[in-house]
Residue, then its C-alpha position, 0 to 999 in steps of 0.5 A: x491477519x494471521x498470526x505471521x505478524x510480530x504485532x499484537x493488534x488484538x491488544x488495546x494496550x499496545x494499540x494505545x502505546x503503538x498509536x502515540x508512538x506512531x502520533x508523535x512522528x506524524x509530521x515528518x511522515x507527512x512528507x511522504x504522504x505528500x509524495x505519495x499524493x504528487x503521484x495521483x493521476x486526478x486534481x484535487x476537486x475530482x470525486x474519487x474513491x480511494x482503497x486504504x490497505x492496512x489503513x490503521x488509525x486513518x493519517x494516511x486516509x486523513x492527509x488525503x482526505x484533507x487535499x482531496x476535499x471531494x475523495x472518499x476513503x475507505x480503510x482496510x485493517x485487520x485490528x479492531x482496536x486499531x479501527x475503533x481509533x480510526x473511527x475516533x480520529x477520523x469522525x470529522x469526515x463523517x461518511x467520506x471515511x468508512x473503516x472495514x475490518x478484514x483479514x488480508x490472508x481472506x480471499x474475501x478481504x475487500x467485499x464486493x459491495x465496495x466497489x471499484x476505486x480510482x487509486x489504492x493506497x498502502x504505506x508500511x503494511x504489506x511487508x507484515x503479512x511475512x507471506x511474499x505469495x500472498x503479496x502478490x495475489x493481493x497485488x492482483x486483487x487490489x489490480x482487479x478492484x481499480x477502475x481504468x487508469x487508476x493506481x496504486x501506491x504502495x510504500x513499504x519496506x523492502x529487502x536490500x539489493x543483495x537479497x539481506x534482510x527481514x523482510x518477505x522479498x527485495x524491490x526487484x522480486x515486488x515489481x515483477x510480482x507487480x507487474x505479473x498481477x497485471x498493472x503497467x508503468x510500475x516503477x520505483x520513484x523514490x527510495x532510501x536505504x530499505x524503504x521504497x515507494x511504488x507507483x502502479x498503473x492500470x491502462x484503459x487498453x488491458x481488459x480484466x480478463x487479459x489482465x488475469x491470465x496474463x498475470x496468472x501466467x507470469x506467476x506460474x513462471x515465477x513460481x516454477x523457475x524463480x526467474x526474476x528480471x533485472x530491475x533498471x528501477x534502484x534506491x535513489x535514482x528516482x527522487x521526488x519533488x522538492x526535498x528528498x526524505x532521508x530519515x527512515x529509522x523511525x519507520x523501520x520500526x513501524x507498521x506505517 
């Protein structure tokens, strides 16, 4: 990853401190995994391929993994102290897990040797790249790896509605970026305070090339006009299953 990222995952020092950290808040993140899980589009016997983006030490991977005994994964990060941790952690899974290191900045992120995959997965990792251009080409790019039907699910932090806050863009401007890299359905169906968890869809009636163009011009209108549209989708109006999640300081302060 290019150093846009105030993190220092070169380091096997603030690797270890990062992942206890992180270790000790995994249960109350499961819910949200959880969430993200309610949204697949398969049962849970299906023999899925799943993209993990930013996957880190694996628990997004390792809860899917474990609900899904048929999927397989593979994690995507750009730290190698990160991905040694993975492999660690994730090793019970024995070749359902496969870890790849690349920078996301690198239009060759994802080789082609891996494939097309039934969903994609990202929580807390996208908004680090501090580049919302570059978000968007690999909303498109993850777009143009998911097999018909799939989704991607993409939990992250985001500005608030009027525009404040640190992060590369609001939830408005992510689903037209997403909706311009060619997916469907996209929607917000959950979200507090800043973080908000996004569900894109990939109809069998596009095809890939009518999927690009049509993406590469809504980007060209974007990026000429800045002309975003009004989002009916806000924080709040789409709760999830069960009991809503409310406390998101801890992951404010994290990468995932």
């Amino acid at each position: 990853m290019q150093p846009k990222d105030h993190h220092d995952w070169a380091s096997e020092t603030y690797v270890d401190e990062w992942v206890k950290r992180q270790q000790s808040e995994d249960p109350a993140r499961a819910q949200r995994f959880e969430l993200m899980c309610d949204r697949f589009p398969f049962p849970h016997d299906a023999p899925v391929r799943i993209l993990d983006l930013g996957a880190g030490y694996g628990p997004v991977s390792a809860f899917i993994l474990d609900r899904y005994p048929n999927a397989t994964c593979v994690g995507q990060d750009g730290s190698a102290p990160m991905l040694d941790r993975a492999r660690m952690l994730m090793a019970r899974f024995g070749e359902r897990f496969t870890p790849i290191e690349s920078d996301l900045f690198a239009k060759d992120w994802l080789p082609s040797r891996f494939g097309s995959f039934d969903a994609a997965v990202s929580s807390i990792c996208l908004h680090n790249l501090r580049d919302f251009v570059r978000i968007g080409e690999i909303y498109g790019e993850v777009c143009r790896r998911l097999k018909p039907g799939g989704v991607f699910l993409n939990l992250d932090l985001v500005n608030a509605p009027d525009g404040t806050g640190p992060f590369p863009a609001g939830l408005d401007d992510h689903l037209v970026a997403l909706r311009a890299a060619g997916y469907h359905g996209v929607s917000c169906f959950w979200g507090d305070a800043r973080l908000a968890l996004l569900r894109l869809r990939l109809t069998v009636s596009s095809s890939r090339d009518d999927r690009v163009e049509r993406g590469r011009r809504a980007l060209h209108r974007l990026a000429t006009r800045r002309l975003f549209a009004p989002c009916s989708e806000v924080f709040g109006e789409a709760r999830p299953r069960g009991n809503s999640v409310s406390n998101t300081s801890s992951l404010r302060r994290s990468r995932r």
